[in-house]
C-alpha positions, 0 to 999 in steps of 0.5 A, a space after each residue: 443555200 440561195 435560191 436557184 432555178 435549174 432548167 434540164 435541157 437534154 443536149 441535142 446530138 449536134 452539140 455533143 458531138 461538135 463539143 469536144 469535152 461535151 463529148 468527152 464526157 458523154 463517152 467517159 459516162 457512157 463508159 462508166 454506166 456500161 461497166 457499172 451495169 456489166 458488173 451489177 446488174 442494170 438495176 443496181 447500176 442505175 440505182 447508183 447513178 440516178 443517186 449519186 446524180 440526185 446527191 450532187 443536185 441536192 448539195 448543189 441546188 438544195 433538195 426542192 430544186 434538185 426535185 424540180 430537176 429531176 422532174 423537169 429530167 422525167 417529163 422530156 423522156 417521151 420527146 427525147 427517146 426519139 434521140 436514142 434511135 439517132 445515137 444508135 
């Protein structure tokens, strides 16, 4: 597998919300989660994204990379969690 370099840019609201399949999208996920955590639980249901999320990553950019992703991902929560009261 080549080397890449993934950077993690949570996307402003502005976009999602003018970009029709970005929103699209957004939603369906919203969706999925939603039921995912209705039917398991919130811990079960988080623990199958988050891993379904670091497989695909791992299969796509190999398993340093979907790391540094994933550690990019962890270190925006402080500066984005200001973004969940807007979505609200």
């Amino acid at each position: 597998m080549a080397e890449t370099q993934t950077t993690v840019t949570i996307p402003a609201r502005e976009y999602r919300v003018n970009d029709p399949k970005a929103r699209q999208l957004w939603d369906s996920l919203h969706g999925v989660i939603a039921q995912a955590r209705a039917d398991l639980g919130d811990e079960m249901a988080f623990s199958i994204v988050l891993s379904l999320v670091g497989r695909e990553l791992r299969c796509v950019v190999g398993v340093d990379e979907a790391a540094n992703v994933l550690r990019q991902f962890a270190e925006q929560q402080t500066e984005i969690a200001s973004f969940d009261e807007q979505e609200r």
